[in-house]
Backbone bond lengths (Angstrom), bond angles and torsions (degrees), N, CA, C in turn:
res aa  C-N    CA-C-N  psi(-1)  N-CA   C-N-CA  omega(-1)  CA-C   N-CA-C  phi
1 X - - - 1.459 - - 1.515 109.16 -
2 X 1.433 114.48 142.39 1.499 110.99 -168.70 1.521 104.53 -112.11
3 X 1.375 123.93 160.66 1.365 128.03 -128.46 1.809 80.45 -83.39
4 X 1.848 96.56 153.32 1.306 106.41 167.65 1.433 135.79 -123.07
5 X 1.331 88.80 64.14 1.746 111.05 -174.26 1.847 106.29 -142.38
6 X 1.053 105.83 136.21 1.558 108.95 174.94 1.662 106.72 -44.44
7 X 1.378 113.83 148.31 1.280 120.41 164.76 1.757 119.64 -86.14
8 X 1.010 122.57 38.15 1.668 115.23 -171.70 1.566 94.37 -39.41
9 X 1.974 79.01 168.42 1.754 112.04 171.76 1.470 97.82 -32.69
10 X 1.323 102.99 -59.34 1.785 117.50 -139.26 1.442 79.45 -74.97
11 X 1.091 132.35 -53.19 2.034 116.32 -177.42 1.181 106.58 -51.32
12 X 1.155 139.37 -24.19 1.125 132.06 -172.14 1.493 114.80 -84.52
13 X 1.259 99.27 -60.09 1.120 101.98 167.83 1.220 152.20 -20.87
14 X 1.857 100.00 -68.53 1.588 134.63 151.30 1.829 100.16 -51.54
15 X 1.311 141.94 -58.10 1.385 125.05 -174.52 1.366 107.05 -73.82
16 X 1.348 134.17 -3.46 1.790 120.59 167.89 1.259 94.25 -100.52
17 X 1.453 142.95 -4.82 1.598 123.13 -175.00 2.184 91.64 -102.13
18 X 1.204 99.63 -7.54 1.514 89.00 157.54 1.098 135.14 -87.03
19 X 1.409 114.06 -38.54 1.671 121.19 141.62 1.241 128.24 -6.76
20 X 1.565 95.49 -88.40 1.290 104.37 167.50 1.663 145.76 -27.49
21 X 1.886 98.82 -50.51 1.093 109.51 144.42 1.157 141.81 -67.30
22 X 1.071 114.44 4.51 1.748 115.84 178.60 1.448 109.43 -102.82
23 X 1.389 107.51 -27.71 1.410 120.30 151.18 1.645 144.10 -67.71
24 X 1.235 101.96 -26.77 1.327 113.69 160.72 1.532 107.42 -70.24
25 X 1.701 120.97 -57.90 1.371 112.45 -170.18 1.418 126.80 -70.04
26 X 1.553 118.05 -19.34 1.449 130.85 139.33 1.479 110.41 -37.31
27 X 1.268 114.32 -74.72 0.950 98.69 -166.95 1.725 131.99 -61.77
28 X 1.115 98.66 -4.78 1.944 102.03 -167.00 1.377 91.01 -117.05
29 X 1.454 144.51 -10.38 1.198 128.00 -168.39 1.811 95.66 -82.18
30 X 1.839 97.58 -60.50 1.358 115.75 -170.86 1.807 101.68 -45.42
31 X 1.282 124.90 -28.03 1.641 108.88 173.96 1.102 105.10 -81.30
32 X 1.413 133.42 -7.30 1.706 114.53 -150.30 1.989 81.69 -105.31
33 X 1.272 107.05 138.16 1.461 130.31 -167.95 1.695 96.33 -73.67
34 X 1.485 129.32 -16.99 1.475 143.69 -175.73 1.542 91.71 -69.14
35 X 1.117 116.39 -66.73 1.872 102.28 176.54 0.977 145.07 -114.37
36 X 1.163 136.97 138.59 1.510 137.80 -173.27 0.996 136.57 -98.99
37 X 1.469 127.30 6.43 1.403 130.54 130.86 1.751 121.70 -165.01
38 X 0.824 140.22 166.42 1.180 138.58 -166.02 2.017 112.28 -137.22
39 X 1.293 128.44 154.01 0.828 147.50 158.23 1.360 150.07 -166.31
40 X 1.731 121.69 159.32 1.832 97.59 -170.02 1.516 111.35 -113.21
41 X 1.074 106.26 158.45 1.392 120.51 -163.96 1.981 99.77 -117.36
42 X 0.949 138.93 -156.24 1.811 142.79 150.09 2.038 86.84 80.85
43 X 1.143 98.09 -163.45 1.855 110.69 -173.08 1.632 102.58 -71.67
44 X 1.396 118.86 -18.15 1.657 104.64 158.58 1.491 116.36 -69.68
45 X 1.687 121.18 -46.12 1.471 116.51 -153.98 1.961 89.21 -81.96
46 X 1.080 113.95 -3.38 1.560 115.61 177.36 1.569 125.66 -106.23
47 X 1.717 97.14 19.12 1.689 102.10 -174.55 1.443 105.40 61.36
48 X 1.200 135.64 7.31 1.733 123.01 -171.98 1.404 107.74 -108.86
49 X 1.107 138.53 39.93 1.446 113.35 164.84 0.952 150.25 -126.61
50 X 1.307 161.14 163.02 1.092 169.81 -157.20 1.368 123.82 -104.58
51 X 1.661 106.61 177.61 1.406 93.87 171.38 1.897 139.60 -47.37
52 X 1.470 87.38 -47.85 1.739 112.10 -177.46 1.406 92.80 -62.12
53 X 1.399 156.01 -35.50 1.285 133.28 -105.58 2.033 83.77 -99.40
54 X 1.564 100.59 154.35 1.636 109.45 -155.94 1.826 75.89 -113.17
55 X 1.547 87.79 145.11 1.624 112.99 158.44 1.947 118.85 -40.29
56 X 1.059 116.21 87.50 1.375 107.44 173.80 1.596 123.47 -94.88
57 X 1.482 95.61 80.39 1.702 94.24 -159.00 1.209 121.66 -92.18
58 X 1.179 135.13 114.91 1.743 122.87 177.24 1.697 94.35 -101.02
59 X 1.589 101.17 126.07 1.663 111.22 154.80 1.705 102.14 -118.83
60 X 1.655 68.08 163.91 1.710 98.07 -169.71 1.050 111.94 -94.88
61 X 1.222 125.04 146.24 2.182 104.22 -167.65 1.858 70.87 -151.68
62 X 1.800 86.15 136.80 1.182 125.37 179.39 1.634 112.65 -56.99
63 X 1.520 112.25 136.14 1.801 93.15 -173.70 1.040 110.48 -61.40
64 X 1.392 112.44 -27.13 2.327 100.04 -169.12 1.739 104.66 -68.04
65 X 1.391 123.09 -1.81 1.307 115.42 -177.32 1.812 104.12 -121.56
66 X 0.840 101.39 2.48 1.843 103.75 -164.96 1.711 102.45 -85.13
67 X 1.160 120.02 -24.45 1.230 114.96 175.11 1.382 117.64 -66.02
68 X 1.490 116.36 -31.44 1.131 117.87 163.77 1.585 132.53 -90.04
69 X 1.563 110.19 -32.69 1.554 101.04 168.88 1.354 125.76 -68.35
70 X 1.699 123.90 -45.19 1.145 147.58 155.85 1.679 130.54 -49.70
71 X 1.580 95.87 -5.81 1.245 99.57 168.50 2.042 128.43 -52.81
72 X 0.940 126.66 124.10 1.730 119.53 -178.38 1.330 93.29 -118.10
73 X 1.539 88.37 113.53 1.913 90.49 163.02 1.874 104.72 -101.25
74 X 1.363 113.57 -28.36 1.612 111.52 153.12 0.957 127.40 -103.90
75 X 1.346 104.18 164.83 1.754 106.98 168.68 1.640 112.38 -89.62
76 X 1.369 107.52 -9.49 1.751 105.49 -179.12 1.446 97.14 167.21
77 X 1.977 92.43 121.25 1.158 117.98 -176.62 1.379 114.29 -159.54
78 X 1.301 112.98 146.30 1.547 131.02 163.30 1.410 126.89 -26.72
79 X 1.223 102.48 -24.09 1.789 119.91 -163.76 1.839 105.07 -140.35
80 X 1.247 109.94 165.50 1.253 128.63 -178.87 1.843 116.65 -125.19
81 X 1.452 113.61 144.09 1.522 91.11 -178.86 1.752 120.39 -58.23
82 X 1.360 102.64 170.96 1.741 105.36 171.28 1.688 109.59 -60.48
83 X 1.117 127.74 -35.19 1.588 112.57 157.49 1.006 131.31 -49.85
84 X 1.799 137.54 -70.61 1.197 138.00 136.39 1.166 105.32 -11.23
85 X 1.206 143.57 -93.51 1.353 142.50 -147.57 1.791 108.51 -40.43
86 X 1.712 101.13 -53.72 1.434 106.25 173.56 1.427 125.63 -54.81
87 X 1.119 122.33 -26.88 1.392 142.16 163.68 1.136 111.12 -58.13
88 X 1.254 148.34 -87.89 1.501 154.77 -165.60 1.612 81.00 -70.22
89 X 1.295 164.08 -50.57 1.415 148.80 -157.86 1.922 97.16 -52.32
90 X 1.238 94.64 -59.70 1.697 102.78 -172.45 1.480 113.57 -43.37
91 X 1.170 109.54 6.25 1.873 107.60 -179.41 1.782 108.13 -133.72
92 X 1.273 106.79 5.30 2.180 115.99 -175.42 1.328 98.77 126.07
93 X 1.443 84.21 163.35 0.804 106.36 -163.42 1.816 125.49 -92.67
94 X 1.529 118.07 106.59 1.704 117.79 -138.55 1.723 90.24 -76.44
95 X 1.290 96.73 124.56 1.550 112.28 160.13 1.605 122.10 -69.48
96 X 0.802 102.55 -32.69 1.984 126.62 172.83 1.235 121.68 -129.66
97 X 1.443 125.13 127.02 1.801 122.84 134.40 1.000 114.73 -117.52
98 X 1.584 92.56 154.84 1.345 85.66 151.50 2.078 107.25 -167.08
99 X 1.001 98.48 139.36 1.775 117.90 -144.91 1.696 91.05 -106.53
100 X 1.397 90.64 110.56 1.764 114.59 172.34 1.052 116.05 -118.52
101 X 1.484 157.77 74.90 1.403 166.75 -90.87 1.921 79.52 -148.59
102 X 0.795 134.67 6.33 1.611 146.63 172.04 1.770 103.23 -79.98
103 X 0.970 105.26 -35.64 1.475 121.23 -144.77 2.151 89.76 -108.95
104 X 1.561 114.55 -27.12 1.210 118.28 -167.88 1.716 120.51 -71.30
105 X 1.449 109.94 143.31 1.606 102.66 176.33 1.882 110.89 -70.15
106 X 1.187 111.26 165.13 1.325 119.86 -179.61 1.474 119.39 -28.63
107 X 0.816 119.97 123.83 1.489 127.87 172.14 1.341 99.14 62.28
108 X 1.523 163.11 54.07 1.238 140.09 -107.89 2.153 95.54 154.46
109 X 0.893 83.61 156.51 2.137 89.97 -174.49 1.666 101.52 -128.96
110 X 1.151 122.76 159.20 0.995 123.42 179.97 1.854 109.48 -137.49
111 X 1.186 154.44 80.62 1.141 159.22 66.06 1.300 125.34 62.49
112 X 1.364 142.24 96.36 1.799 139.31 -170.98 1.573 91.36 -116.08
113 X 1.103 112.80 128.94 1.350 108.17 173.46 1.801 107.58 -146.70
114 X 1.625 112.98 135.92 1.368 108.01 -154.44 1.430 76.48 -134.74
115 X 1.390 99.24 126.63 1.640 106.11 177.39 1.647 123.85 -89.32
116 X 1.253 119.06 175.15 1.353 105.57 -178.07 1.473 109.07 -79.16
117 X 1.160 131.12 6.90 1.269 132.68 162.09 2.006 127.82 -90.59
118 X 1.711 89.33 2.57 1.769 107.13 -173.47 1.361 99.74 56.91
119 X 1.196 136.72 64.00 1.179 140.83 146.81 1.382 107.21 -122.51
120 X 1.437 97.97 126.29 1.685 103.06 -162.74 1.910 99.36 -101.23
121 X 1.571 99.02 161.74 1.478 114.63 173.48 1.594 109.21 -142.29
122 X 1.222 113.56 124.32 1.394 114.16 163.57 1.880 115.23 -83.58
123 X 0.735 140.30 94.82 1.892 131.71 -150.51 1.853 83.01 -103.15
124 X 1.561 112.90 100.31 1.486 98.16 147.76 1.308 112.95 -121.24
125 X 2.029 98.31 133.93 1.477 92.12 -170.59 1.541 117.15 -122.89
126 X 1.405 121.39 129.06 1.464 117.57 -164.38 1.513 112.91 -123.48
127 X 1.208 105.79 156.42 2.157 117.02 -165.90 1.779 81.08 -60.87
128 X 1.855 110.00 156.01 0.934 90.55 155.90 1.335 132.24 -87.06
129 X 1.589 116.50 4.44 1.782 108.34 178.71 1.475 98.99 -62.68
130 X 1.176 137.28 -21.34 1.343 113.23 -178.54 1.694 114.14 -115.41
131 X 1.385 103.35 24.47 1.571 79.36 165.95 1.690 130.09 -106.13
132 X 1.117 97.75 -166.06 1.573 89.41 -176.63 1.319 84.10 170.40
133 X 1.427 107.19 120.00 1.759 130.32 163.82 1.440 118.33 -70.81
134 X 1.725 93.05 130.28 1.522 90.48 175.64 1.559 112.82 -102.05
135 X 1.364 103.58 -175.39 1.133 130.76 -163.44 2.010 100.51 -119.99
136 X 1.424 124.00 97.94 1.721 116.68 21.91 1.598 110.88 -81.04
137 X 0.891 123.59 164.40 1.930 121.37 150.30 1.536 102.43 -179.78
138 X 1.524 118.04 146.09 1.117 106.72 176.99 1.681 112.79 -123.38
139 X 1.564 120.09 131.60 0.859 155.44 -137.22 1.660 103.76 -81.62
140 X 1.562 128.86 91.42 1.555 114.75 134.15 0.948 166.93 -173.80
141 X 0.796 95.65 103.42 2.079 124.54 153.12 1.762 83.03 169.18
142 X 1.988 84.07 159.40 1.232 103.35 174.08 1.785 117.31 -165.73
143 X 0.811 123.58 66.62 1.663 148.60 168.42 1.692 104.87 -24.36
144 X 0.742 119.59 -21.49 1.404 117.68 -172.33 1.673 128.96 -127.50
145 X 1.327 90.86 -3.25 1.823 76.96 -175.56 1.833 117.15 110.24
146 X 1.234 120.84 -20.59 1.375 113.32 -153.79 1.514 124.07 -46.07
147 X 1.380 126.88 145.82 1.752 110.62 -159.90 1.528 80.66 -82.68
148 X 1.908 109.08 170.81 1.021 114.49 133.83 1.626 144.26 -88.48
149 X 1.041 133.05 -170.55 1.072 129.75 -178.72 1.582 110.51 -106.67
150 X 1.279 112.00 126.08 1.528 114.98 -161.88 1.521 96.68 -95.78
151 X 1.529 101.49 148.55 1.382 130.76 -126.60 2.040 89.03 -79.13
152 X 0.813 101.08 154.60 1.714 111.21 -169.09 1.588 106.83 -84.17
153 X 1.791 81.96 111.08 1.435 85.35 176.20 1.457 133.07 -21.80
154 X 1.394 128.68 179.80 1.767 133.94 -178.82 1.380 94.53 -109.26
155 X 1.560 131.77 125.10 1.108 132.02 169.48 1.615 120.98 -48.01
156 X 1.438 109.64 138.92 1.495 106.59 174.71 1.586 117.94 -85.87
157 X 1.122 104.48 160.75 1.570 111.85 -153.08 1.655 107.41 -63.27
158 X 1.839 110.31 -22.21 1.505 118.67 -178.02 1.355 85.21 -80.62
159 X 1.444 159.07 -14.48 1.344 135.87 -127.33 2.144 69.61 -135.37
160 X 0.651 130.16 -71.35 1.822 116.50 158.65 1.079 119.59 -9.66
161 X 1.504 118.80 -71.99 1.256 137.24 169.78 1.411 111.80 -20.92
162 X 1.476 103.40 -61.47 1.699 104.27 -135.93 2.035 83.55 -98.75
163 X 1.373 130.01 -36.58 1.238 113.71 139.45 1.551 158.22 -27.81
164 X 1.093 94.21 -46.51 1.885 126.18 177.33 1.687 98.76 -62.40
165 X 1.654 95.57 -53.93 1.558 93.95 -179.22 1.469 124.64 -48.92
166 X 1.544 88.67 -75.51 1.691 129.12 164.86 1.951 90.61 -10.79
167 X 1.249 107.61 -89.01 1.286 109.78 -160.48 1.805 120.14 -62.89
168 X 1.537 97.33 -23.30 2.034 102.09 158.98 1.684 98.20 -57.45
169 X 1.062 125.54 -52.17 1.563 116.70 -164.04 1.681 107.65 -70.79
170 X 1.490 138.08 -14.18 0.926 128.33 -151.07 1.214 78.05 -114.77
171 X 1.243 153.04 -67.91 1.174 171.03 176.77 1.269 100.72 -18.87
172 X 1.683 140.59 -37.66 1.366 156.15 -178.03 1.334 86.33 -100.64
173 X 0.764 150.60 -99.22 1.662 139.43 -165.22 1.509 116.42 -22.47
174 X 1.353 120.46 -56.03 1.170 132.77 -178.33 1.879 104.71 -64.36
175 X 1.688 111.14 -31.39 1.435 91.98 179.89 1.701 125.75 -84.19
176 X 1.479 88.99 -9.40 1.505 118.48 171.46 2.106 90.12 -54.35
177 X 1.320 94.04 -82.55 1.543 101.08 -162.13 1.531 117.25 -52.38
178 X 1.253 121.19 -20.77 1.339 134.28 176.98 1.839 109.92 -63.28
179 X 1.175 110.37 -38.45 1.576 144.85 -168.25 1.453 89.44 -71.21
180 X 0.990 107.66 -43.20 1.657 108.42 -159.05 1.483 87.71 -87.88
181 X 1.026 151.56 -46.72 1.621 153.82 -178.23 1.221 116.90 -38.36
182 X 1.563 107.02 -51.53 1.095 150.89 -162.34 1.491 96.65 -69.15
183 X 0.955 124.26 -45.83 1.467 141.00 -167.06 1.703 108.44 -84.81
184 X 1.256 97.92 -61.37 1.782 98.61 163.55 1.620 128.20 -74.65
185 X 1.146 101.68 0.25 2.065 104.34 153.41 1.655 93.74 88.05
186 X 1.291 110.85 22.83 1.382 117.07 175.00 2.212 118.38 -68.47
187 X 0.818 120.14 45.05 1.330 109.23 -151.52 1.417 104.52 -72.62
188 X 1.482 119.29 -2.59 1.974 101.15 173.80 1.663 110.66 -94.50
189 X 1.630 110.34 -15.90 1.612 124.92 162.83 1.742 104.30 -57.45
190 X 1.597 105.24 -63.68 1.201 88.36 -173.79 1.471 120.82 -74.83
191 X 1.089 130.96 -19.85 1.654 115.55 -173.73 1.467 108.43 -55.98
192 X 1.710 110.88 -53.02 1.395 111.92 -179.45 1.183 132.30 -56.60
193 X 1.540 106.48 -6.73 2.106 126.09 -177.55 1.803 77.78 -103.69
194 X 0.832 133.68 -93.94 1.922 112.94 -168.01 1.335 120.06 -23.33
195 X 1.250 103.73 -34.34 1.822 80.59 173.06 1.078 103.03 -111.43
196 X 1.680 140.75 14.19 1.263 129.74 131.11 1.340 136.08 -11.82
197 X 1.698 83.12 -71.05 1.648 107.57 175.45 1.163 125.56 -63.52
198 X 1.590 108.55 -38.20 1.786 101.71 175.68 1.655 109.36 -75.43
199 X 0.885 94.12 -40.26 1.748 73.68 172.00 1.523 129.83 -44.75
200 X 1.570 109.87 -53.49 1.540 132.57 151.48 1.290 101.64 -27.73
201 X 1.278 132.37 -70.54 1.430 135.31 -175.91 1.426 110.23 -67.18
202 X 1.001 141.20 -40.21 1.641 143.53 137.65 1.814 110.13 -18.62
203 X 1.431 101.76 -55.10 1.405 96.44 -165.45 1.329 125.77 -91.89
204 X 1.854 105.27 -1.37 2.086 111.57 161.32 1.122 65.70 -97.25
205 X 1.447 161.30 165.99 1.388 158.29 -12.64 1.545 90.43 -59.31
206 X 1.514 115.73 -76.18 1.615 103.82 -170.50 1.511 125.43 -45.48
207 X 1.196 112.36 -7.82 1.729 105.01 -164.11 1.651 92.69 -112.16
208 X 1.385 132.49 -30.59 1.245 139.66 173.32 1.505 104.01 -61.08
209 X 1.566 139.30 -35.65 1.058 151.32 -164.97 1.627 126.24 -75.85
210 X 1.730 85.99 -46.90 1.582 135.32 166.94 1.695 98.05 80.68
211 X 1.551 124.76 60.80 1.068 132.85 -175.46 1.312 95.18 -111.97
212 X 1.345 100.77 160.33 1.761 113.02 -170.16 1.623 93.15 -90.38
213 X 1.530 112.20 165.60 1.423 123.19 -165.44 2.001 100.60 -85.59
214 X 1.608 94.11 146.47 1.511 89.48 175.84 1.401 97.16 -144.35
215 X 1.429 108.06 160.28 1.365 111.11 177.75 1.514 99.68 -77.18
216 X 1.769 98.18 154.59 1.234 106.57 149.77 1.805 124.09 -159.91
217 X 1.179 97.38 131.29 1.388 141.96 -158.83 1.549 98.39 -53.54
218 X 1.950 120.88 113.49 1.558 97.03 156.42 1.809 97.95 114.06
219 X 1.218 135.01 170.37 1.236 141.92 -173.15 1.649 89.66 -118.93
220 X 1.496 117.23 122.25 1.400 98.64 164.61 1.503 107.30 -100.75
221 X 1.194 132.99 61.22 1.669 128.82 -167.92 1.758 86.21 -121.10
222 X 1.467 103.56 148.47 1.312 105.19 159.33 1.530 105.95 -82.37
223 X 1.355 101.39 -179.81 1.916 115.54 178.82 1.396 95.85 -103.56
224 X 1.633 98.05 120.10 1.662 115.87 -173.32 1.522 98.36 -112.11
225 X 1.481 124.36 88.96 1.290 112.09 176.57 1.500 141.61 -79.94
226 X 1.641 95.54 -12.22 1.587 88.67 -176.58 1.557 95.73 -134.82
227 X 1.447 138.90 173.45 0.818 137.25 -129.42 1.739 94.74 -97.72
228 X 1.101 117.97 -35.08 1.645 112.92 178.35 1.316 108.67 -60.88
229 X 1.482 125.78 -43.80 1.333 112.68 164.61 1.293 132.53 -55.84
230 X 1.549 101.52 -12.00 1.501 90.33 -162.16 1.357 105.80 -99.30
231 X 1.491 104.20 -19.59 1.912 116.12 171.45 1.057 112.68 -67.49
232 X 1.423 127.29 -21.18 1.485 134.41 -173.10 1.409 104.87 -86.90
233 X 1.191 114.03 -35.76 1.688 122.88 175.46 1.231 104.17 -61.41
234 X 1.720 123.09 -62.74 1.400 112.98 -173.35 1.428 111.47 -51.61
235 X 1.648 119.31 -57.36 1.355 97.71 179.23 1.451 142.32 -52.43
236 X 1.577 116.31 -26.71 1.203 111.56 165.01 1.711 128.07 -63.40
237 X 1.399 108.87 -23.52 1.131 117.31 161.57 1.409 127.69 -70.78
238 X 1.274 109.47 -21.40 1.484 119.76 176.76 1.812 105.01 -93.62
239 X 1.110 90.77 14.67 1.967 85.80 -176.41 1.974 96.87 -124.71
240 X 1.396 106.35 -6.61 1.187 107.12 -177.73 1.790 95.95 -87.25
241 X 1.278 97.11 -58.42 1.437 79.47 -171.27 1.503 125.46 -88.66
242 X 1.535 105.65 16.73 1.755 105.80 146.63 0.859 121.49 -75.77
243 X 1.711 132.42 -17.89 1.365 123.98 168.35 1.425 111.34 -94.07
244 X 1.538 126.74 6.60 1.549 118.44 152.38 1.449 123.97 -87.01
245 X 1.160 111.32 -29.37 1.673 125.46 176.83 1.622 121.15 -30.49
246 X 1.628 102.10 -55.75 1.737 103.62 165.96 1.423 112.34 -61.96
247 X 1.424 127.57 -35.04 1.338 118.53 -167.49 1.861 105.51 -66.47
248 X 1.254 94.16 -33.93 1.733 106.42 -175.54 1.082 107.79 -72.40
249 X 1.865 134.46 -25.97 1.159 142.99 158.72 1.924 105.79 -57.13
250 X 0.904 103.91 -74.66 1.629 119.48 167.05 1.875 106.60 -10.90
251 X 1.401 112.32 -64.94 1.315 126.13 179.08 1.116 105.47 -79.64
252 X 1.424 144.95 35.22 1.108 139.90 163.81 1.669 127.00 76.94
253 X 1.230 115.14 11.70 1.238 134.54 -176.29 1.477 120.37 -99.84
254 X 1.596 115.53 159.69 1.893 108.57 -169.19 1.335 69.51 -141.02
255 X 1.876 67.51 143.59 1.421 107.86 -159.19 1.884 98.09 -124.31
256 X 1.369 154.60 -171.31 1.045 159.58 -119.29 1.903 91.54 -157.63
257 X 1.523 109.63 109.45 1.465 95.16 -176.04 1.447 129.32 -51.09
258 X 1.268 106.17 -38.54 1.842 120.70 -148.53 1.752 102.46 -147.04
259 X 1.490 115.28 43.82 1.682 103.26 -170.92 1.252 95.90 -75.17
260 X 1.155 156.36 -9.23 1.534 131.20 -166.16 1.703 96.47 -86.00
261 X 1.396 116.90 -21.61 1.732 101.97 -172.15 1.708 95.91 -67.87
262 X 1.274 144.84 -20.18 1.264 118.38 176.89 1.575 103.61 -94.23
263 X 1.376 125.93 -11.52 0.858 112.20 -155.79 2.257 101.89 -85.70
264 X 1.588 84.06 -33.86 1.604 103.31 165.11 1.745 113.75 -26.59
265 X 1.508 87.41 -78.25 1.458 89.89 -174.01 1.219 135.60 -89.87
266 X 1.783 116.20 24.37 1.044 133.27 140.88 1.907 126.63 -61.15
267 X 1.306 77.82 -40.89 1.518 105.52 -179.38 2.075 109.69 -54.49
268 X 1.490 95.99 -57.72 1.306 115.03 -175.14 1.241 110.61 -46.07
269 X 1.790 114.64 -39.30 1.116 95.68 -169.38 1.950 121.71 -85.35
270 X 0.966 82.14 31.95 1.653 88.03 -161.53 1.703 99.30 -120.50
């Protein structure tokens, strides 16, 4: 699906001055002897993106230097060390960080940096004894060899199972709590619990199917603003996945005998 927002000048603009930068830092990383290969991962390393879409860069930093770039003295902070810092400096000048080592690959830092030009960078950078590129990400430069990461197994049919369930039970819980939102005039609680659920309901379709997991891009919920819409939403959602429930039975999965009787007179009172 192709993006659904006008392209102005200024989008344009802003997505070729990211270019650019992605080209400059290619180009100066791949000479600098500090790393040995680099690649992106997010809606670039997946062919998907758009104007907005932010730099998701993982470089590879050489072990004789990784002790020092890769160093974490936090786990999450406002600031980045004076190495890091010198690093992302060489490309503008960053209007923001901010350093979530939560968010970092193994042994590895992770870095948000939004320049004064709003062109954003995620910088995670890891030794190369421990890296290994995944799959999606797209690849460039690479001086050394790095393996990839072989492609993630296909779930087994007990590992479906015990999922498929898992998410029928949460899926009724969650429409329980949505109900209750609904009731206290909460409407920015509930929008984000409606498309909770469809996703949930998205995800026994995928496991009933036995398709591997994929991203997907975007809220697919309509905007339910007032409360009759929004009771009408839950129930249609609650009628979708009564007609998945046997299939999840089918695959060997337990399912919740009778959830609509609580879910009923939750309903009523609203």
């Amino acid at each position: 699906m192709g993006p659904l927002f006008m392209m102005t000048d200024a989008l344009k603009a802003h997505e070729a001055a990211r270019e650019r930068l992605l080209a400059q830092i290619v180009t100066a990383l791949a000479a600098d002897e500090r790393f040995v290969a680099a690649w992106l991962t997010g809606s670039l390393g997946r062919n998907e993106p758009d104007a907005f879409s932010d730099l998701d860069l993982t470089v590879v930093v050489a072990d004789a230097h990784s002790q020092t770039l890769c160093a974490r003295p936090w786990q999450a902070s406002a600031k980045t060390t004076d190495e890091r810092l010198a690093l992302i400096s060489r490309f503008g000048q960053p209007a923001i960080i901010h350093e979530n080592n939560n968010n970092a690959p193994p042994g590895g830092t992770f870095t948000c940096s939004i320049y004064n030009n709003a062109l954003v960078v995620d910088w995670a950078l890891i030794p190369q004894a421990q890296a290994q590129r995944p799959s999606p990400s797209k690849l460039l430069f690479d001086k050394a060899g790095v393996s990839s990461s072989p492609p993630a197994a296909p779930e087994s049919v007990a590992e479906r199972q015990d999922r498929a369930s898992e998410q029928v039970a949460f899926f009724w819980m969650m429409a329980a709590v949505t109900i209750k939102y609904i009731l206290r005039q909460d409407t920015v609680r509930v929008l984000g619990f409606l498309d909770m659920l469809l996703h949930v309901i998205r995800e026994v379709e995928r496991l009933i199917a036995g398709e591997a997991q994929r991203h997907q891009r975007g809220s697919p919920t309509t905007l339910e603003s007032t409360s009759e819409r929004q009771i009408k939403a839950v129930r249609q959602l609650c009628e979708k996945m009564l007609l998945l429930m046997p299939e999840v039975v089918r695959l060997g999965g337990h399912v919740p005998s009778s959830p609509m009787s609580a879910i009923e007179r939750l309903l009523d009172l609203a």
